[in-house]
Every structure is written in structure tokens, then in C-alpha cells.
C-alpha positions in Angstrom: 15.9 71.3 127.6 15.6 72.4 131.2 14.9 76.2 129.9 11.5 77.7 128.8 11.8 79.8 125.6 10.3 82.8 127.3 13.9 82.5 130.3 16.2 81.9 127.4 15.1 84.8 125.8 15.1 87.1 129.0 19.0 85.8 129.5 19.7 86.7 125.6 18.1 89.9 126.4 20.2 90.8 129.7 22.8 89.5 127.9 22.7 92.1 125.1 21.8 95.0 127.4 24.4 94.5 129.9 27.2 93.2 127.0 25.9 95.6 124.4 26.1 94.8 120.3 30.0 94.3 120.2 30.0 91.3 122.6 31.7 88.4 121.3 30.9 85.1 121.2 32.5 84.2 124.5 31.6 86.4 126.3 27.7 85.7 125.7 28.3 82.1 126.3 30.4 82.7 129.7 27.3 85.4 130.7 24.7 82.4 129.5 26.6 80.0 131.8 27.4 82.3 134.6 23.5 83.2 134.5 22.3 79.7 134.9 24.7 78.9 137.8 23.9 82.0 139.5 19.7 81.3 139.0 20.0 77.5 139.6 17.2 77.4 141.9 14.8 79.5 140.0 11.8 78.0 138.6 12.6 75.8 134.7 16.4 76.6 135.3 17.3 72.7 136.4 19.4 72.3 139.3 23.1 71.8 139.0 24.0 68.0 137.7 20.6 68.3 135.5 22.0 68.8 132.4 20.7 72.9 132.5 23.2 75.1 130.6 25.4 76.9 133.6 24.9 73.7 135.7 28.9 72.5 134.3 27.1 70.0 132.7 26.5 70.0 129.1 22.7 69.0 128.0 23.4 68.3 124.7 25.9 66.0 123.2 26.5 67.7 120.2 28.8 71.0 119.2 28.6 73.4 116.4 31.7 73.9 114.9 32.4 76.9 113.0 35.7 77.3 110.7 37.4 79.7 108.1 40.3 80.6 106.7 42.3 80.1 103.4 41.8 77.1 101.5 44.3 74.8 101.0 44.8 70.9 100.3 43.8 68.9 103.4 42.1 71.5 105.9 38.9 69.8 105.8 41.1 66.1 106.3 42.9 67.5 109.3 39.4 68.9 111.1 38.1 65.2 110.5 41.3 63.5 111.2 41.5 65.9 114.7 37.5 65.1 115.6 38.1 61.4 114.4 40.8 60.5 116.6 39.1 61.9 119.8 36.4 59.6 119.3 33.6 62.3 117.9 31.7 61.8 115.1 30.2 64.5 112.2 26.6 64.3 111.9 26.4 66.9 109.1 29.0 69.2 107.5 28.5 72.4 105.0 31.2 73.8 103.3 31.2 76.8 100.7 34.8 77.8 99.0 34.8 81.2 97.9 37.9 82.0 95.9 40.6 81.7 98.0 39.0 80.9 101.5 36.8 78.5 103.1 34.0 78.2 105.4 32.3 75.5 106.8 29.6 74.4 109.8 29.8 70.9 111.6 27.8 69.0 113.5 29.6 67.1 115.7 28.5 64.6 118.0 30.5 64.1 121.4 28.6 61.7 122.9 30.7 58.7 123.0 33.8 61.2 122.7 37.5 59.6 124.8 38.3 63.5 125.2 36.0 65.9 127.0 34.4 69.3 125.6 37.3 71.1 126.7 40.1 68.7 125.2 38.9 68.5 122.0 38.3 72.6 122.4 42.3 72.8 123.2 43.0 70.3 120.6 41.0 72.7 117.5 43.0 75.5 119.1 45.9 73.8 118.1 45.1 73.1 115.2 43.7 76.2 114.3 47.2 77.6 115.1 48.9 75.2 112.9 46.6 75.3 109.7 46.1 79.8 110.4 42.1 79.1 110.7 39.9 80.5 112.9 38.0 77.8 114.9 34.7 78.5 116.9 33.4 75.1 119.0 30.4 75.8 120.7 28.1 73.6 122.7 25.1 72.8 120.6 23.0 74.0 123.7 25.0 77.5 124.1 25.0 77.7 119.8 21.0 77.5 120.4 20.5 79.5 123.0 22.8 82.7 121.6 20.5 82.1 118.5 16.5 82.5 119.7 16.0 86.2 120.4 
């Protein structure tokens, strides 16, 4: 990674101070980004086209997925059916059911994907929708980042 510990965690910092404790997900990964576009010159913070988060392109080739909602027959077959047929393929999966609803945490890796980040992220939302989950797909890179204050 193109980011020293010591700038990722003055970003996370910033990002918190200026966000405050409410912020959602989004909007720290959209400050992350904006952040490292905006400081692409600056010393460890890779140039755009490196691979450095904010550059538009994605380091890593893996995303976290994050989902929950109410179990029912098939909800985990549809999420693998959905990543399956774009081409992505789940490195490691945890699921807990807890009475009536479900969590679970994928790792999913994009690297040899036929959609790109964002059509598989429109293509979860869509799913989500259809099954009443909530759906969180984060860059592993961003997931990481959001993670080491």
C-alpha cells in the first residue's frame, strides 16, 4: 500500500473531527477518497493511476462485503449466485443466525471480475432491494483504512 500508517491515521483522524461520531460509512469513504485525490502529490500518497486510495483506482482487488437482514431460505444462494455470475469469487465467508436474522462478512475477490466495482455495487443494491437486506460493499483498501485508528 502506497500510504504510511502514520497518513492513514492523520486522514481517519480529520476524518472524524471534521465528520464527527455520527458519520456513516459513506461518507468516511467518499472523505478518504476525496482526501487522497486532493493530496496526490504529497509525499507516500502515490500519484493518480498508482493504485493509492483516492487515485480512482482501486489498490486492492478484494471487497468486504457486509450483510444482514432476516433469514430466510436462499439469501446466502442468491449473494453467491449474484457474486458468481459477475465473475468474483469468495475467499472467505462468516455467517452467524441469530433467531430470526442473519449476518454475515465476505471476502470477495474482484480481481478477474467481468463487471467493475461499481456494477457489482449496483447489482447488490438490487438485490438488497429484492431480498429487504441491507448490503454494505466496501473496497478492501477503504474497509482497512476506516479500521486503523
Amino acid at each position: 500500500m502506497s500510504l504510511s500508517e502514520e497518513r492513514i491515521r492523520e486522514i481517519a483522524v480529520r476524518a472524524m473531527n471534521e465528520l464527527g461520531e455520527g458519520a456513516s460509512p459513506e461518507a468516511v469513504k467518499r472523505y478518504v477518497e476525496n482526501e487522497g485525490a486532493s493530496r496526490s502529490d504529497a509525499p507516500g500518497s502515490g500519484a493518480p493511476g498508482s493504485g493509492a486510495p483516492g487515485s480512482g483506482v482501486p489498490s486492492g482487488d478484494r471487497m468486504i462485503l457486509t450483510c444482514f437482514g432476516l433469514n430466510r431460505p436462499g439469501v446466502v444462494a442468491v449473494l453467491a449466485k449474484t457474486l458468481g455470475d459477475a465473475g468474483c469469487d469468495i475467499q472467505d465467508i462468516s455467517q452467524k443466525i441469530m433467531q430470526d436474522f442473519f449476518t454475515m462478512i465476505m471476502l470477495v475477490d474482484i480481481a478477474d471480475a467481468a463487471k467493475s466495482f461499481a456494477e457489482i455495487q449496483e447489482e447488490l443494491s438490487r438485490v438488497a432491494e429484492r431480498e429487504r437486506i441491507k448490503i454494505y460493499a466496501q473496497h478492501e483498501d477503504v474497509f482497512t483504512y476506516m479500521h486503523r485508528v
